[in-house]
N, C-alpha and C positions, 0 to 999 in steps of 0.2 A: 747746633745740637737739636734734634727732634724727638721728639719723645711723646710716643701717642698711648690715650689714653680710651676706654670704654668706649663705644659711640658715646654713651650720656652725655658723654663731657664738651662733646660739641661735634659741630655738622659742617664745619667750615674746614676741609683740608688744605694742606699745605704743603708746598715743594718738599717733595722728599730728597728732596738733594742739598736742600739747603745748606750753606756753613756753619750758622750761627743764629745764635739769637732761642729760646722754649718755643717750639710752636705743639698744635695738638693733633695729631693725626685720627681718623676713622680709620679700623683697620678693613680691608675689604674682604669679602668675602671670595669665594672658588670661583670667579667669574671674570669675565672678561670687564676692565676697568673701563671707565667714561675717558674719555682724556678732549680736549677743545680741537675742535675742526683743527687741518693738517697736523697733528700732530697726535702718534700712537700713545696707547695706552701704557704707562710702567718705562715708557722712555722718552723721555723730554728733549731728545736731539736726535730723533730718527723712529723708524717704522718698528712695530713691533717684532718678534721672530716669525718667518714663517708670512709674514705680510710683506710685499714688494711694496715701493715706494708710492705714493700718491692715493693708494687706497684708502676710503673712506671708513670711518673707523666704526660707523653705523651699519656697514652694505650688510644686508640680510645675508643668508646662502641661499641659494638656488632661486631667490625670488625679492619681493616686498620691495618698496620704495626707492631703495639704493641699487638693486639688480635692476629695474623699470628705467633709471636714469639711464643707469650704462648701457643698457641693449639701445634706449633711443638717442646715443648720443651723434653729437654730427662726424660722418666720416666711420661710425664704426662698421664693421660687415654685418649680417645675420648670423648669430648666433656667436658671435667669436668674441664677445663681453662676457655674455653667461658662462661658456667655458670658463673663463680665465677665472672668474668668480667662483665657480665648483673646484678650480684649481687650487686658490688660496684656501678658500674653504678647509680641502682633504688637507693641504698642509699645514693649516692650524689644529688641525683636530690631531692631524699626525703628531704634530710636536705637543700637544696637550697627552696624546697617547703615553709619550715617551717621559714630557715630565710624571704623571701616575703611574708609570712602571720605576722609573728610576725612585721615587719615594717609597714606593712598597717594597723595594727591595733592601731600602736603607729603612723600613721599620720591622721587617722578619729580619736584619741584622741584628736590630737592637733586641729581637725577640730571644733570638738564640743566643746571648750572652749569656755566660755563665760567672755570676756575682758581682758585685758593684763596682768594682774598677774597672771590669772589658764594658758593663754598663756605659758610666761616664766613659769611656774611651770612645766609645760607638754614636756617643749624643754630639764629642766634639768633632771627630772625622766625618762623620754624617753631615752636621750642619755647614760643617768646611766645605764638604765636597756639591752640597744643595746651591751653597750661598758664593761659592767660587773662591772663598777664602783663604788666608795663608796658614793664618796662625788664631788658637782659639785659646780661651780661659774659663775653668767653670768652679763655681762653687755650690757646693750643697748647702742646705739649712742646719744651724743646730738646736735644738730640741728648746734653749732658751732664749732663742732669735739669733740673729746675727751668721755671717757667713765661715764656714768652714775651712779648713789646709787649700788652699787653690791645687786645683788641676789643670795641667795645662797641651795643647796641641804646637808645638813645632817652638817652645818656650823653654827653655836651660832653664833650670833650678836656680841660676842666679837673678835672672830675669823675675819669675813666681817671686823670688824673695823681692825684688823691688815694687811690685805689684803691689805686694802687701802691705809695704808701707802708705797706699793713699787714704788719706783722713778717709773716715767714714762720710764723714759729710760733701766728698768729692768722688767717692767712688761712685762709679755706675751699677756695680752690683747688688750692692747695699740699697739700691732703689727698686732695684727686678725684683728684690726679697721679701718689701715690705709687705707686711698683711693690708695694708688699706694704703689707696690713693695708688697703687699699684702698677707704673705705667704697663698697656701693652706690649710696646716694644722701644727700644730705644737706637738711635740711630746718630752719626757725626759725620761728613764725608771727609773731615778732615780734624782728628784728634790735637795734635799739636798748633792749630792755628784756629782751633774755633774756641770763642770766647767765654764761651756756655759753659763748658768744661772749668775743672779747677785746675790750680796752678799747679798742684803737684803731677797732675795726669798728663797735663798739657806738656812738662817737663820730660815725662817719664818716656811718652809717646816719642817724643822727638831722640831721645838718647837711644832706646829702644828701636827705631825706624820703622812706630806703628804709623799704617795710611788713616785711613776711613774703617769706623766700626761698625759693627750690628750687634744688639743685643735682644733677646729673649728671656722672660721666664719661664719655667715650668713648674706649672703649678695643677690643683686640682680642687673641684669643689669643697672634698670631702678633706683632705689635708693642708689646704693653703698652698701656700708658696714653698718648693722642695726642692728647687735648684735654680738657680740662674746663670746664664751663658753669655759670655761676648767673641763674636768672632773678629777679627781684625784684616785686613787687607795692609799690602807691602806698601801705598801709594795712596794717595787722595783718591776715595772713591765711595760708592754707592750701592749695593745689591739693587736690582731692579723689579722691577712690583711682581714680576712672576718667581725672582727668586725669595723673595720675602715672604709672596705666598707660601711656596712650597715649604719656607723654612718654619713658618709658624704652624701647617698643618703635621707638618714634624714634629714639632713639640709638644700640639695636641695630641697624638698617640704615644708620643715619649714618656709621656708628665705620667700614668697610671701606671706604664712597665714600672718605671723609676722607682716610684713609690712604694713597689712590690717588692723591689732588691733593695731600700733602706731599710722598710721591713724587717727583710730577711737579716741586713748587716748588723739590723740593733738587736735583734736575737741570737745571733752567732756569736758577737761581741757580750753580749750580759753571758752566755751560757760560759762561753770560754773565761772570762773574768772568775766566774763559779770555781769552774774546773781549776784553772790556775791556784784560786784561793786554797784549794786544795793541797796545794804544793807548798814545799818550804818557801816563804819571802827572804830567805836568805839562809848561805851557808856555812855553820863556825870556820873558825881558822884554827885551830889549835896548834900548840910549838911544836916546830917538827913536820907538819904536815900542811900543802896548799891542796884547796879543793876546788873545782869550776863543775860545771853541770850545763847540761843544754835541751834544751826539751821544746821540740816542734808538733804539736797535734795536729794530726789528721780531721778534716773537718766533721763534725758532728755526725752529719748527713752522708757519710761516709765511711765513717771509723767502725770498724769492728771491735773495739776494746776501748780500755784506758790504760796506758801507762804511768809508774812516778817513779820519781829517785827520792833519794834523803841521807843526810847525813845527821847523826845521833850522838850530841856528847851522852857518856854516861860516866858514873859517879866517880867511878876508879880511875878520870882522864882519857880512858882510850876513847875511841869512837866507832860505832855500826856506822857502815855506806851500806846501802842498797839500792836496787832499781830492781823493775817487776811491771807487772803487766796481767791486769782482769783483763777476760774473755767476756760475750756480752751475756748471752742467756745459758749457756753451755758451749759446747764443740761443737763448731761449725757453725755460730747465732749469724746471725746475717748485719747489716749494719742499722735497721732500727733497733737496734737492741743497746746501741753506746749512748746514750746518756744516763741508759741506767748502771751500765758498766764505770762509767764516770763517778756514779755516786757510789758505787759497792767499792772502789778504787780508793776512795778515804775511807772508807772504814776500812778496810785492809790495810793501809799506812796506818793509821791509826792505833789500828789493835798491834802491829810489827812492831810500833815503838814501844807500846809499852812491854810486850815479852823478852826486845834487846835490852831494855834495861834491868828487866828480872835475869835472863841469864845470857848478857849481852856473848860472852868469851866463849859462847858451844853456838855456832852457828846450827846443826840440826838439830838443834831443840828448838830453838827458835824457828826455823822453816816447820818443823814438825808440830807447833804447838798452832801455828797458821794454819796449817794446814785442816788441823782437826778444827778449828774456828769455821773454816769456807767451808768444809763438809755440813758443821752443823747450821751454820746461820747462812750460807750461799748453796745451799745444794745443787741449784743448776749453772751455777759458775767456777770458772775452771781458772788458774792464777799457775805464773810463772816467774822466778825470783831467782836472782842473789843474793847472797846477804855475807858480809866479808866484816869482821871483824879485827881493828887494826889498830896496835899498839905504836905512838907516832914517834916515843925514845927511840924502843930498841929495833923501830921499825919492821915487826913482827905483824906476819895476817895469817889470819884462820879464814876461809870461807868453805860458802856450798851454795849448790844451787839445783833448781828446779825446772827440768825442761827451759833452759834459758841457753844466751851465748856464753861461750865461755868468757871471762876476762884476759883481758891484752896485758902484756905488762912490757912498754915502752923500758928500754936501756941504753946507754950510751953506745950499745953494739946492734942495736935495732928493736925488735918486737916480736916479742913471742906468745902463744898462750898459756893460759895458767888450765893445765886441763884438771878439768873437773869430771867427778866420776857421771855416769852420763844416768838421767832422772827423769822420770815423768812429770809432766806437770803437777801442784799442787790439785785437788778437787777428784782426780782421776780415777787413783789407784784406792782400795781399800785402806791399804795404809801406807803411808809415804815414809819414807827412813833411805838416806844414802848418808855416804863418809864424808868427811870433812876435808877440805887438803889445808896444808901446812907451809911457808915460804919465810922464808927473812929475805926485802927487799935490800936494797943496797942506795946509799945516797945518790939523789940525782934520778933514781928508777919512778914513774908511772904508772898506776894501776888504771887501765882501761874498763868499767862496766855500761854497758851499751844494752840495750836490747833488741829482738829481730830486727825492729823495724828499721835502725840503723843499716846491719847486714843485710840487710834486703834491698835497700838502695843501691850497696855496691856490686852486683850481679844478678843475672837472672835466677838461681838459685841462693838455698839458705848458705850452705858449702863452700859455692863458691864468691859470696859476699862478705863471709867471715875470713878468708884467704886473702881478696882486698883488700879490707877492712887491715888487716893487719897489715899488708903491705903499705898501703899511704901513709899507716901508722910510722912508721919502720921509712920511712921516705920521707916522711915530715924533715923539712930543714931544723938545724940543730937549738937555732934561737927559738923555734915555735916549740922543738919539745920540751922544752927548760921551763915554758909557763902553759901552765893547765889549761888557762882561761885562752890562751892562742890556739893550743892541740884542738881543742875542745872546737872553734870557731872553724881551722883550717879542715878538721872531717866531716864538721857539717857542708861547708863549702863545696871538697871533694863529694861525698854522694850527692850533692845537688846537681855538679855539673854531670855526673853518672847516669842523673835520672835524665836530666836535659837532652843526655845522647841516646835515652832507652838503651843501654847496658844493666840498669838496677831491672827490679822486677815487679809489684804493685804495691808500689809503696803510699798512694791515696788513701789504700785500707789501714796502713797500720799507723802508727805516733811514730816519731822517734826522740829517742832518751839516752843521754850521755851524761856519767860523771866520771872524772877524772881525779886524784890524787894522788899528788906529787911530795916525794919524800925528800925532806931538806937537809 
């Protein structure tokens, strides 16, 4: 095991190929390495790349000491040394060429990732593809030390989980992470049979059919240590000094992207936790009546609104269901505008609950008492809603709704709409008033509330993604429609794979929002 550390740490290198035993590496710089008479630089059994055999690992180009020997050596012709010499020369520089193109091109890879998983995916296929590697593991930092979910390159999920079982005090990761003592990089040409290693690794290596590793961190002045990497080879083996270079000057560009999109991951992650808190933490069950919900956001940085759902015991046992949807600054706001839409989005839940429970059983009084709410306290934001009020005995609904989709109502003969009379948005019109409609469900039946942004994943229009939308409904096998919390998983499923085929139509911009209740 080798594992080099600062220069400070010492001036004395060591076989980097070594099997066993801490030794301390200097790591080199962008240069061509020293190595002892006959024997190249970065390869301890043969000549460098790009260098023919016997060449001297000093010879100048075009001149100096080592070009002097060879023009006056015995036997050679005039001038057919120095050739040969300009020759190696242009093909070292060549292949010096070709490693600094193939590196800038694996760091404008990493540049043009979009959020922190094609990140790490770019850090591990990169340094595979620098280091000649098979198979790679990375962990990031968590904000109390310690290493993160592993991520892995050419690794099953069941493998990652054996991973994680190695003691801390044996992992290699766990050393690329520390804040001090830090090593540079870490290296084994041979995991399962070097001694340096711990027994659980040594173990794992061997059942696993890991060869020889390489490890890096990525780190940065200004944040410490922010991920660490190990890549692995199929066989006993080594990266060689120009691939080690290239992989750690990889990392040196790597380590500030990275740091950019944890950044950005721990600000996505706090705002979305916000926005969620927003949302009900759970949905009653009441006798009579099964409820599921599903709610996917559009990312911050992107969204044009906020969506919610909710279901409402109120005092008399029935229950308000709704889903709805703030617009961000008005009609047409563009997507800096959703996290404010985010926050005006509970208070509209907010104020919704409490007018269902003053007059839960008139659904447009309720949209209509909202409505005069957004007017006065959201003037430039525009909301669209259902709101369905449902008796779970006699299994009776009243709804209405707002410039929204209509509801689906799944039956044991397929799925149809609940049409509703057709409404402007809340915010729009002077004053907002449509009818209510009326149903008695039948046991076993469904109420479908979605909003666009569902129907919009299942075709390129709104029209014909509500048509869809009802159809998978309506196609759902018969065990999936019988629970909510199945219906509910299998149409999120279906428009994903919709969108996967570009059949849906932009659906980055919108959330989407499902609740479903199923009458027992």
């Amino acid at each position: 095991m080798t594992e080099s550390h600062p220069p400070s740490t010492s001036s004395e290198p060591a076989d980097p190929g070594g099997t066993s035993g801490l030794s301390v590496l200097d790591p080199p710089g962008f240069h061509e390495p020293a190595a002892p008479a006959g024997q190249s630089a970065g390869r301890p059994d043969g000549p460098q790349q790009g260098q023919p055999d016997g060449a001297a690992p000093g010879e100048l180009p075009g001149g100096g000491e080592g070009a002097s020997r060879a023009a006056g050596a015995p036997g050679a012709s005039d001038g057919a040394r120095p050739a040969a010499s300009a020759t190696r020369v242009q093909d070292r520089l060549a292949g010096r060429l070709s490693e600094l193109t193939s590196l800038h091109e694996h760091t404008a890879r990493l540049a043009r990732a979009r959020g922190l998983s094609a990140a790490l995916d770019a850090v591990l296929a990169s340094g595979a593809a620098l280091l000649g590697a098979g198979r790679a593991l990375l962990v990031t930092a968590l904000p109390g030390g310690g290493p993160s979910q592993p991520v892995g390159l050419g690794l099953d999920r069941a493998s990652l989980g054996a991973l994680e079982t190695v003691p801390t005090d044996q992992s290699l990761l766990a050393r690329l992470l520390r804040e001090h003592d830090r090593p540079v990089e870490l290296q084994s040409h041979d995991l399962a049979g070097d001694p340096a290693i711990g027994a659980r690794l040594r173990e794992l290596a061997g059942h696993l059919g890991l060869g020889g590793c390489y490890g890096l961190p990525l780190a940065t002045e200004e944040d410490g240590p922010l991920a660490a990497v190990l890549w692995f080879y199929d066989r006993p083996a080594a990266p060689t000094e120009r691939q080690r270079e290239l992989a750690r000057r990889y990392c040196e560009v790597a380590a500030p992207l990275l740091a950019k999109q944890l950044d950005a991951e721990k600000v996505r992650r706090t705002t979305e936790a916000l926005r969620r808190g927003l949302l009900p933490d759970h949905l009653p069950q009441p006798a009579g009546l099964r409820l599921a919900a599903r709610l996917v956001p559009a990312g911050l940085d992107r969204s044009c609104g906020s969506d919610w759902y909710d279901a409402i015991p109120l005092p008399d046992g029935t229950v308000g269901l709704t889903v709805g949807s703030v617009s961000g600054d008005g009609p047409g706001a563009g997507p800096g505008s959703a996290p404010g839409a985010a926050a005006a989005m509970g208070r509209v839940r907010a104020a919704l609950r409490a007018y269902a429970v003053l007059e839960g059983e008139d659904p447009v009084s309720v949209l209509g008492d909202l409505e005069l709410l957004l007017k006065t306290t959201e003037p430039a934001r525009t909301a669209t809603a259902v709101y369905a009020w449902v008796e779970p005995e006699g299994r009776r609904v009243t709804l209405a709704g707002a410039g929204h989709c209509p509801p689906v109502l799944v039956t044991r003969y397929g799925a149809e709409f609940v049409e509703t009379s057709l409404s402007a948005p809340l915010g729009v019109l002077s004053c907002w008033e449509a009818p209510g409609v009326e149903f008695t469900a039948e046991r076993g039946d469904t109420l479908l509330l979605c909003t666009e942004g569902l129907a919009r994943r299942f075709g390129p229009t709104l029209h014909a993604g509500q048509a869809n939308l009802r159809r998978a409904a309506a196609d759902a096998p018969r065990d999936v429609r019988s629970d909510p919390d199945r219906l509910c998983a299998h149409l999120v499923a279906v428009a994903a794979e919709q969108e996967a085929a570009g059949a849906g139509g932009v659906p980055a911009n919108d959330d989407l929002t499902l609740l479903a209740a199923r009458f027992e």
